[in-house]
NUGUKOL-784872 format. One line per field, with one value per residue (C-alpha): residue in three letters; chain; x, y, z. Coordinates in nm, 4 decimals, decimal comma. Layout:
BEGIN
residuo <- ala:...
cadena <- A:...
xx <- X:...
yy <- Y:...
zz <- Z:...
END
This chain:
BEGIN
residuo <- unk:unk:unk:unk:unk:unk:unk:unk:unk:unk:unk:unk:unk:unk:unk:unk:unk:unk:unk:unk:unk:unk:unk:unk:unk:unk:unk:unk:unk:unk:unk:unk:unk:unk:unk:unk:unk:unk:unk:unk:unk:unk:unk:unk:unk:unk:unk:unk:unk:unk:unk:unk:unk:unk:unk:unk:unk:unk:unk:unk:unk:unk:unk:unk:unk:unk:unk:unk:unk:unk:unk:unk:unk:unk:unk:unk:unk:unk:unk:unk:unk:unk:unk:unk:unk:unk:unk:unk:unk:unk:unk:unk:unk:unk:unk:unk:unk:unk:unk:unk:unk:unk:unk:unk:unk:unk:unk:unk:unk:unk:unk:unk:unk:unk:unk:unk:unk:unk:unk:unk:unk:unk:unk:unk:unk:unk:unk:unk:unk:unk:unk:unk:unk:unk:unk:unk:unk:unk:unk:unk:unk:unk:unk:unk:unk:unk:unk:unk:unk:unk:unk:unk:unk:unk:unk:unk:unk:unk:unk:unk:unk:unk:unk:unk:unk:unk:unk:unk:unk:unk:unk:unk:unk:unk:unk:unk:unk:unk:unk:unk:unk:unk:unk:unk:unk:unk:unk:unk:unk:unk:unk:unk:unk:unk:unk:unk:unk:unk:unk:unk:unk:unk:unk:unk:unk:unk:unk:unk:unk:unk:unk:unk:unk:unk:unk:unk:unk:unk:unk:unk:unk:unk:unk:unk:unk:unk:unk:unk:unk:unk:unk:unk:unk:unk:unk:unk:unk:unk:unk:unk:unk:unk:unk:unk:unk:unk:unk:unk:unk:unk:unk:unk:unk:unk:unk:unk:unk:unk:unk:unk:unk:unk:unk:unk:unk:unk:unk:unk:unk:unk:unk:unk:unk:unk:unk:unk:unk:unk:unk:unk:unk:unk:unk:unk:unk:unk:unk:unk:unk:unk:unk:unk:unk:unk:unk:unk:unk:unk:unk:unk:unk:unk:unk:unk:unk:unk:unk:unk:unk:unk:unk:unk:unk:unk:unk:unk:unk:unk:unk:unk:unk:unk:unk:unk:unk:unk:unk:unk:unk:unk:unk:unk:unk:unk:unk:unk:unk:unk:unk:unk:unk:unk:unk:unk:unk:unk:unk:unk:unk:unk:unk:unk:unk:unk:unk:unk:unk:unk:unk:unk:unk:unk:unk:unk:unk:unk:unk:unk:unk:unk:unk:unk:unk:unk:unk:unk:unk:unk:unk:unk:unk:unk:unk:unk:unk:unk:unk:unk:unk:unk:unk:unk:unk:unk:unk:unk:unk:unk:unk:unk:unk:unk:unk:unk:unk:unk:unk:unk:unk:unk:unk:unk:unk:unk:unk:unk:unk:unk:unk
cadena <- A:A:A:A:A:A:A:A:A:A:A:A:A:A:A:A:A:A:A:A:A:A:A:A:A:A:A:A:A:A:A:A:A:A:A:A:A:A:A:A:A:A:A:A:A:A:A:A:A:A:A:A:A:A:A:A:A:A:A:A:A:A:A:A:A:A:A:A:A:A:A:A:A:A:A:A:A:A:A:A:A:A:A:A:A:A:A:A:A:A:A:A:A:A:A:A:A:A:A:A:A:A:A:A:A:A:A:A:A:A:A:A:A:A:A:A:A:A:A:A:A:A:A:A:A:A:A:A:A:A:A:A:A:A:A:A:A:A:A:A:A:A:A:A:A:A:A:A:A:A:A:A:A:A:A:A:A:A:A:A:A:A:A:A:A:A:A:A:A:A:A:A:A:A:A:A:A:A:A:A:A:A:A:A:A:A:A:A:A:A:A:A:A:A:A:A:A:A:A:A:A:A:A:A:A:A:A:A:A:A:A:A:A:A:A:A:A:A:A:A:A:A:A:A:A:A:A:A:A:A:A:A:A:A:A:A:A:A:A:A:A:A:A:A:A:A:A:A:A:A:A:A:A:A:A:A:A:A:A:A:A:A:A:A:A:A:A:A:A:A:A:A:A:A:A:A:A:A:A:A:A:A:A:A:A:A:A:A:A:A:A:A:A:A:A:A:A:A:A:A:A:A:A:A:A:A:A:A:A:A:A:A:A:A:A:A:A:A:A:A:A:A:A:A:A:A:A:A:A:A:A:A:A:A:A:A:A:A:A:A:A:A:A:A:A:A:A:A:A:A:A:A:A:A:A:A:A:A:A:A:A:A:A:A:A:A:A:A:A:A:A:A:A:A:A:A:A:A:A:A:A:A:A:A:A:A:A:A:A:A:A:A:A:A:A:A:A:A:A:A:A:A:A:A:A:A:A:A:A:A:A:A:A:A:A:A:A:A:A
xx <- -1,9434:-1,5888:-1,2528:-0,9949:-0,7254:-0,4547:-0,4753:-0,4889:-0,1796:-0,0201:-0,0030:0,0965:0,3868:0,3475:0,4188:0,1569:0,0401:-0,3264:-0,4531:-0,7861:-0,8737:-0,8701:-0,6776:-0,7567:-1,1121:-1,3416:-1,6376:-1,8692:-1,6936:-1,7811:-1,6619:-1,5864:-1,3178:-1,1959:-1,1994:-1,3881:-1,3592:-1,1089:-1,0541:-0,7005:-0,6032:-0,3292:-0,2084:-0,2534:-0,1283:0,1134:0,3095:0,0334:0,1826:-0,1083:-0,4117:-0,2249:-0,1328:-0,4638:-0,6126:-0,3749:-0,5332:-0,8709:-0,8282:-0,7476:-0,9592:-1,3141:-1,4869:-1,1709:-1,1858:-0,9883:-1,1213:-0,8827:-0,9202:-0,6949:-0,6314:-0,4937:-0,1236:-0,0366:0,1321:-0,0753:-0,4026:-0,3851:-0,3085:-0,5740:-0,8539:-0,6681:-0,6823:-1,0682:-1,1958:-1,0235:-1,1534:-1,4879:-1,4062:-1,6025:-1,3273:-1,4034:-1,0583:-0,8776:-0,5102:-0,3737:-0,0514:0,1429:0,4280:0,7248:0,6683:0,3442:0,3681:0,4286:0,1093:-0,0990:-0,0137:0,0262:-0,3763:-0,5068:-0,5692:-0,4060:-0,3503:-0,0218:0,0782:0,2865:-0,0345:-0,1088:0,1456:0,3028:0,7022:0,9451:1,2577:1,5275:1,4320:1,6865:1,6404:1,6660:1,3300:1,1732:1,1952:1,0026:0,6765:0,7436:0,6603:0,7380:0,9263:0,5786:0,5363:0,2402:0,3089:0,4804:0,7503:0,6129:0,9030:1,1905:1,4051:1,7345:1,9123:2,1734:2,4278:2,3798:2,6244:2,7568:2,9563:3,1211:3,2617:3,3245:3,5543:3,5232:3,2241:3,2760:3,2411:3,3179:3,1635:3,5066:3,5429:3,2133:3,3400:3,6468:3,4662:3,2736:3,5557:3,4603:3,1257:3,2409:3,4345:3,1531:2,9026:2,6805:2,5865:2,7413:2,5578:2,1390:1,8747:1,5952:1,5423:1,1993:0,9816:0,8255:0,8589:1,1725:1,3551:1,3222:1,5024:1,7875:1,8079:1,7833:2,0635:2,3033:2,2895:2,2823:2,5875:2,7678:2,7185:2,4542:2,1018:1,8179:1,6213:1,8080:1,6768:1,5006:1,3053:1,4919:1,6133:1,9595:2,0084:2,2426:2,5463:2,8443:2,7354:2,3979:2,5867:2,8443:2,5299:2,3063:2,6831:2,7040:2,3688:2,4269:2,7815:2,6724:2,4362:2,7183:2,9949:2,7724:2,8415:2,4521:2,3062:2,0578:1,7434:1,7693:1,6000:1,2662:1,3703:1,0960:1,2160:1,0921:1,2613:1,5739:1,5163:1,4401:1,7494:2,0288:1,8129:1,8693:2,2505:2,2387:2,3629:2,6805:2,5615:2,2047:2,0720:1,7479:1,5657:1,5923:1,3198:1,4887:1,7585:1,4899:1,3127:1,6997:1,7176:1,3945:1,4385:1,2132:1,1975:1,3149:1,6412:2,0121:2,1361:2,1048:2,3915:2,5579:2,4313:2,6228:2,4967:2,6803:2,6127:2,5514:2,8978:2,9151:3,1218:3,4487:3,3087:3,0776:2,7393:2,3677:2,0911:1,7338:1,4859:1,2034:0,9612:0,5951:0,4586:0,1302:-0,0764:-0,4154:-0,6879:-0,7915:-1,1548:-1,1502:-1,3869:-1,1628:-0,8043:-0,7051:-0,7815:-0,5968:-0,2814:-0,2884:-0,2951:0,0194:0,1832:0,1119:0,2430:0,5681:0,6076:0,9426:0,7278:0,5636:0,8558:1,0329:0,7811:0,7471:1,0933:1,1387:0,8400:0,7851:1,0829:0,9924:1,2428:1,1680:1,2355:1,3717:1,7510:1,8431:1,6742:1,9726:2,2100:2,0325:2,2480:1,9959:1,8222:2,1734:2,1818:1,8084:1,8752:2,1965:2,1624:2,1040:2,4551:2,4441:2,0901:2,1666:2,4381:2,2322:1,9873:2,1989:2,3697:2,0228:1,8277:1,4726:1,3315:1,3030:1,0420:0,7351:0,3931:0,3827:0,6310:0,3743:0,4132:0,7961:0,8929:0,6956:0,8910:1,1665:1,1364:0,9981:1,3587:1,5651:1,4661:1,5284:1,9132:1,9813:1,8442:2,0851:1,8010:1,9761:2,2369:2,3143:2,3606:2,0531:1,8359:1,9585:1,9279:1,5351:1,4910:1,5927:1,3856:1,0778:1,1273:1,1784:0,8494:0,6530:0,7727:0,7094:0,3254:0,2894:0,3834
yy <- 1,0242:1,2179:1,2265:1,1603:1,1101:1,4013:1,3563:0,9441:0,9731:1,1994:1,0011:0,6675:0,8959:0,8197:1,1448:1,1705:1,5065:1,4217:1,5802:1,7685:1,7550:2,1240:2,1243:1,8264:1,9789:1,7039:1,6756:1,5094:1,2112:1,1544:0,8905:1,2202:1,3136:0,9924:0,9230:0,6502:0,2922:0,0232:-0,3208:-0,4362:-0,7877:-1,0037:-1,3347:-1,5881:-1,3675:-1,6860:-1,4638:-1,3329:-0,9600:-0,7372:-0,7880:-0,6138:-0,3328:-0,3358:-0,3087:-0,0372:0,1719:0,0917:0,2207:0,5714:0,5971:0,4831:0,6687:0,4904:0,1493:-0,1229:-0,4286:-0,7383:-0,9770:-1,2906:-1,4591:-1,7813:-1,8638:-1,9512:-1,6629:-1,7723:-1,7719:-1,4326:-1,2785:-1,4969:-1,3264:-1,0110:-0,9785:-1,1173:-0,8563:-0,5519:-0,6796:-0,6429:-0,3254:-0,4041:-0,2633:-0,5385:-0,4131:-0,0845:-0,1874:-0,4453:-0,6686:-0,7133:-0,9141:-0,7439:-0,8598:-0,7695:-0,3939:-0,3773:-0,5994:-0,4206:-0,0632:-0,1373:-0,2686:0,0377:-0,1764:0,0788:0,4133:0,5992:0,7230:1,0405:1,2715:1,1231:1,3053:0,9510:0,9737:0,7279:0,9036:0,6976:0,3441:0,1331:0,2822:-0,1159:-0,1820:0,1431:0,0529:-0,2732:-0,0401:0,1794:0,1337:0,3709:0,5946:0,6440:0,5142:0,2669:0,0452:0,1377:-0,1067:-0,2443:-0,5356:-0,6024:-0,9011:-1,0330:-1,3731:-1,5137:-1,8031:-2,0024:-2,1944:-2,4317:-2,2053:-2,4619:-2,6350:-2,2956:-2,0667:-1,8323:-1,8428:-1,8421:-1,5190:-1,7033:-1,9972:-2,1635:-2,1213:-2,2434:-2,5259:-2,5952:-2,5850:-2,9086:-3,0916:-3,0248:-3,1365:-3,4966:-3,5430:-3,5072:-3,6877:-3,4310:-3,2400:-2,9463:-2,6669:-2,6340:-2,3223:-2,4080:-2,6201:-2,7541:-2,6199:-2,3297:-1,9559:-2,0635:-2,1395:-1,8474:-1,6671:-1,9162:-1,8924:-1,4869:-1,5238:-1,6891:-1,4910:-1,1594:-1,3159:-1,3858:-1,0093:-1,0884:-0,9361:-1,1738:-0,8461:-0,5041:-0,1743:-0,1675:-0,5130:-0,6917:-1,0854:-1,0971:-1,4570:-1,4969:-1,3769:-1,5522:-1,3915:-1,5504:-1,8637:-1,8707:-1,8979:-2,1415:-2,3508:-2,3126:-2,4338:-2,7411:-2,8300:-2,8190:-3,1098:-3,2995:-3,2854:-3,3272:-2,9750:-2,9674:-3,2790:-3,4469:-3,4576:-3,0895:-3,0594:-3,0944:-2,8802:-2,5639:-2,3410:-2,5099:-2,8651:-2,6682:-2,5348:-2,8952:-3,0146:-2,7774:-2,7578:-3,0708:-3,0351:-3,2038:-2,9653:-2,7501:-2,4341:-2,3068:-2,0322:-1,8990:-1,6278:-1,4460:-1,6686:-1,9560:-1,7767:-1,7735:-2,1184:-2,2750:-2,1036:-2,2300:-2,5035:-2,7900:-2,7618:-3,0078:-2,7881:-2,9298:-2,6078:-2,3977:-2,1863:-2,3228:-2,0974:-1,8378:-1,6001:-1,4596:-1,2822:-1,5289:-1,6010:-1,4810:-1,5883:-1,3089:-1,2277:-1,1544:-1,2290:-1,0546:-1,1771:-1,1573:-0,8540:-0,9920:-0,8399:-0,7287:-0,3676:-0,2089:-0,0782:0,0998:-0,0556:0,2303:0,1994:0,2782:0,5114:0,5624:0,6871:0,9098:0,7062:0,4241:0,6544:0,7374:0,3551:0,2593:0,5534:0,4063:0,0686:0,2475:0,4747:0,3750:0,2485:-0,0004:-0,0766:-0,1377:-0,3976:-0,5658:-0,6621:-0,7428:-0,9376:-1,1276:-1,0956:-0,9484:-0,6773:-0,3476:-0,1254:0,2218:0,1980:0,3761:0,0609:-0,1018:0,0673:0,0750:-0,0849:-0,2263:-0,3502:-0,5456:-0,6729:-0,8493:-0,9255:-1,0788:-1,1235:-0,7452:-0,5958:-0,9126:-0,8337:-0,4542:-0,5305:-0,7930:-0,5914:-0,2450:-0,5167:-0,6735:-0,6850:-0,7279:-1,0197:-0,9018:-0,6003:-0,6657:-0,6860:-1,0423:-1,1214:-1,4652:-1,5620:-1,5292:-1,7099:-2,0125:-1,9904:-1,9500:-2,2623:-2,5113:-2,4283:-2,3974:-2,7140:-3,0226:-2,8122:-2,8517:-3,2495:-3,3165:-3,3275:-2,9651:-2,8056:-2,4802:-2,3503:-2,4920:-2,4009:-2,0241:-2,0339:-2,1469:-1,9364:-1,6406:-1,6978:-1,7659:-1,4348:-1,2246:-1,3323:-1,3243:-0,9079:-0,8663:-0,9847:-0,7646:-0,4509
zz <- 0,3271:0,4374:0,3088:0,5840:0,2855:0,3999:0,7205:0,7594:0,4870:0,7272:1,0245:0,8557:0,6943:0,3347:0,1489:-0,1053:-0,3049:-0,3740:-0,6988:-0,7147:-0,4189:-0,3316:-0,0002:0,2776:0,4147:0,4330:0,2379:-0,0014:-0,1898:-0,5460:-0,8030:-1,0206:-0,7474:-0,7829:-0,3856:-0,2250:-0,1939:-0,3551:-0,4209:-0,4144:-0,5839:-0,5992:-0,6281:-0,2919:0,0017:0,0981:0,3544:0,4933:0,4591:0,2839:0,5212:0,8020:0,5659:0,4575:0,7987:0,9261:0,6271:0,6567:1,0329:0,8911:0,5960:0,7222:0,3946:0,1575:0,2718:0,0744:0,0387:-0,0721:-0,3306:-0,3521:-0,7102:-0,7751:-0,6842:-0,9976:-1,2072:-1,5379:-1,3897:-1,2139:-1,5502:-1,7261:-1,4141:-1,4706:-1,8533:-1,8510:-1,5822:-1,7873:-2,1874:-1,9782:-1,8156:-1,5159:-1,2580:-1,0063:-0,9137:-0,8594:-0,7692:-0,8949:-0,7870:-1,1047:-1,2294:-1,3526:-1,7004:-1,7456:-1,7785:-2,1618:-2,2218:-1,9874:-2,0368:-2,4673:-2,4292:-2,2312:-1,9395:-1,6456:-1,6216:-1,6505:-1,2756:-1,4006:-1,3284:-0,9507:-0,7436:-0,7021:-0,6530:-0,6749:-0,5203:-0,3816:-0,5975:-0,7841:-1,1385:-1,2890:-1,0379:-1,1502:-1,5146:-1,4940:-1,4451:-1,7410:-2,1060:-2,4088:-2,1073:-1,9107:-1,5585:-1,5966:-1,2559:-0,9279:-0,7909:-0,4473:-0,4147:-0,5482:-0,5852:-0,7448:-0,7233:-0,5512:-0,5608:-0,2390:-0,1515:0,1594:0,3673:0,6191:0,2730:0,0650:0,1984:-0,0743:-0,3131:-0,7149:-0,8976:-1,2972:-1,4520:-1,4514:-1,0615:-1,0177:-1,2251:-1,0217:-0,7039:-0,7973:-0,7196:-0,3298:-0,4026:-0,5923:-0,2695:-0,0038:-0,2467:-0,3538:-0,6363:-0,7511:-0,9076:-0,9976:-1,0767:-1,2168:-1,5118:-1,5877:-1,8662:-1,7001:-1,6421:-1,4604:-1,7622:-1,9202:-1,5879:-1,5906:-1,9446:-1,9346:-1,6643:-1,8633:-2,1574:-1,9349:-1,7486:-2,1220:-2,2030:-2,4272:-2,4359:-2,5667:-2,7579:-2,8057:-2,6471:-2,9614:-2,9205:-3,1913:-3,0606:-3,0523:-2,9963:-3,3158:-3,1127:-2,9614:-2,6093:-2,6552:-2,7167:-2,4165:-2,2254:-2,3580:-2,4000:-2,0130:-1,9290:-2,1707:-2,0830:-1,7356:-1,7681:-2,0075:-1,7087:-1,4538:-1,3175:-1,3127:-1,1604:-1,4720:-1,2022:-1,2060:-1,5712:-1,3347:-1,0849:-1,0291:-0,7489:-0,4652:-0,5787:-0,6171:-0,2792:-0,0628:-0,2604:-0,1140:0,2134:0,2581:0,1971:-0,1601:-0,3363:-0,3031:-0,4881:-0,5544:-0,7520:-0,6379:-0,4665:-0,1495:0,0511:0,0147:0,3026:0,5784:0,4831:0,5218:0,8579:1,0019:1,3079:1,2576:0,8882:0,6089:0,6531:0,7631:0,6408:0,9473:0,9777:0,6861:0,4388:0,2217:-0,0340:-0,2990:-0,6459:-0,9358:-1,1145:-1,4442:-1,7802:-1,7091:-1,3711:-1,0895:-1,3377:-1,3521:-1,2054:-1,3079:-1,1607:-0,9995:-0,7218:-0,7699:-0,9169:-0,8174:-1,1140:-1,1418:-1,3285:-1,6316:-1,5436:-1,1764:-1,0628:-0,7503:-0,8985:-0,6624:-0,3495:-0,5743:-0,5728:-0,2235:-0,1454:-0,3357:-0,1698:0,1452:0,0855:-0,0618:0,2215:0,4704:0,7347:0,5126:0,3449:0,6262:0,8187:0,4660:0,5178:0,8342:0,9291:0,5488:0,4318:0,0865:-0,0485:-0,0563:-0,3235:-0,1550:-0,1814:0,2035:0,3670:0,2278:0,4000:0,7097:0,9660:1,1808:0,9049:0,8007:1,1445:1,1199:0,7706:0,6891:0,2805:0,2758:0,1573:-0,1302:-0,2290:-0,2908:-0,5164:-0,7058:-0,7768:-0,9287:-1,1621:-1,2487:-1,5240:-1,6263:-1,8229:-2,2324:-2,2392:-2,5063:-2,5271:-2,6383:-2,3467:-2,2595:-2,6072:-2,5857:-2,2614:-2,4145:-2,7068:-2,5459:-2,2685:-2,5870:-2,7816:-2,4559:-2,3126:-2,5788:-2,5626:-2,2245:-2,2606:-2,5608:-2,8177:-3,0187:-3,0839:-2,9320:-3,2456:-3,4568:-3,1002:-3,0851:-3,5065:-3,4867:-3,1219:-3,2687:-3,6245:-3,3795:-3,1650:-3,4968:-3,6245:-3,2731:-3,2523:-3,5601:-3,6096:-3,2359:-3,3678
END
């Protein structure tokens, strides 16, 4: 078996610096050079975006195939397969798509490697996307996508788009007169909550744990957004059929011009656009940075990170993968032909890319003001807690006060017994 891993990298135009491997002459492969074949996993390929990817590589590495391995859709079952596969340490998988919020966990249990010794670089990403693959300051997961939020809104009825809660507020007033609703994110008691909730908090000033990982919910930032979120569904700012509302209920709803303003993320943009779809929206559709309590407000980071399973046999071929898939050229297609962000910051200004890709300019700026979801090991632990307190507020059950009281008591004793 030969190594073809300089030269295939080469051509494709990834830059990678391959440890070990004592130049690019071809040779012998053993799993102690950590070259040969990989499985690569992630959750249902929905866009249909990695196979092609996968393909191109597997055209210029013959001896370093990747094979691909789909997991379920949802989010809770990929990291139920994920977390079961790496207590065994079988390595049924060598790269692995990861959420965001899953780095702590993963890298705290020993479960991937640290990238800072693969000749990996990550030149030229937003630093906020970077950090979501790093725990205790060490690189554990490489960003692959990126995404922030925006506030969609009805362009041929808003002129100019809200950048403060109280604008946002105001602007209802054009939504009660063309009998629609006014404002909606995402409400039911899921992971979703936890983003809208993060948002509002963020968007206060408030942080819901400190750098240090101690909940801060006992703040009047922390309570400014909570109060938003429940005085929204008191005054009807936030239709009451919204506290079911997961994103793709938010997203039929303004598609099909019920709504006047939307928070959501960047696919719902190309789904409104679509001709024969559920969509009325075509051509009607603005995007904007979400509104904040004083001003333009923060969004939530989300995207996808690539991560290397500690018990593959197959590192360094691992490495040179997620090069590849960061490389420009990859990065690039990603975008325009799924529509996934990338995570190098000069696509953004690329002006042909702005062209195909009209949300481009918002997304870059919603994405250096955003912020990840709170950073802990116990982070599945903590959303839950978080959605169970969060949601009886927003239904009128609790107080904001007596909910952020008991939140924050809950989060202090979840970091605690995690330590």
């Amino acid at each position: 078996m030969t190594t073809k891993i300089c030269s295939g990298v080469a051509l494709l135009g990834a830059a990678i610096l391959v440890i070990g491997l004592g130049g690019c002459a071809t040779g012998n492969t053993t799993t102690s050079q950590g070259i040969g074949p990989i499985t690569y996993t992630q959750g249902k390929d929905t866009t249909g975006t990695m196979q092609p990817l996968i393909d191109a590589w597997n055209a210029e590495h013959p001896d370093q195939k990747v094979t691909f391995v789909e997991l379920p859709e949802s989010s809770d079952e990929q990291r139920t397969a994920l977390a079961l596969d790496f207590q065994g340490h079988s390595a049924s998988y060598d790269v692995v798509q990861t959420d965001v919020v899953w780095t702590s966990e993963f890298a705290a249990r020993k479960w991937i490697m640290p990238l800072t010794d693969l000749g990996l670089s990550f030149d030229g990403m937003f630093d906020s996307v970077l950090k979501t693959g790093q725990y205790d300051g060490v690189q554990y997961a490489a960003p692959f996508t990126a995404s922030g939020r925006f506030l969609y809104y009805h362009s041929d009825l808003v002129t100019t788009p809200p950048t403060t809660w109280s604008e946002l507020q105001s602007a209802c007033s054009i939504a009660t007169a063309n009998g629609i609703g006014c404002y909606a994110g995402q409400y039911a008691q899921y992971e979703g909550l936890t983003v809208n909730f993060s948002e509002a908090v963020n968007s206060a000033g408030g942080q819901i744990l400190t750098a240090d990982g101690s909940p801060n919910l006992n703040t009047p930032e922390a309570k400014a957004g909570l109060q938003f979120l429940v005085d929204g569904f008191t005054n009807g700012t936030i239709p009451k059929e919204t506290i079911t509302y997961k994103e793709e209920e938010s997203r039929r709803a303004f598609q099909q011009g019920k709504l006047l303003f939307l928070v959501n993320w960047p696919y719902v943009y190309n789904t409104s656009q679509r001709e024969g779809s559920d969509s009325v929206m075509q051509g009607k559709v603005g995007v904007a940075p979400l509104p904040g309590k004083s001003g333009v407000g923060t969004s939530t980071l989300g995207g996808a990170n690539l991560a290397i399973n500690a018990d593959s046999a197959h590192s360094i071929t691992a490495a040179a993968f997620i090069s590849y898939l960061e490389s420009e050229k990859v990065q690039r297609s990603v975008l325009t032909i799924h529509g996934d962000p990338p995570v190098l910051k000069s696509l953004y200004d690329d002006t042909e890319l702005q062209d195909q890709v009209p949300y481009l300019r918002t997304l870059k700026e919603s994405l250096n003001a955003a912020k990840g979801r709170p950073t802990t090991i116990a982070y599945n632990e903590l959303s839950l807690a978080i959605q169970k307190a969060v949601y009886p507020a927003l239904q009128g059950t609790t107080s904001v006060d007596e909910t952020l009281r008991s939140l924050n008591d809950k989060l202090v004793s979840l970091v605690e017994s995690n330590k």
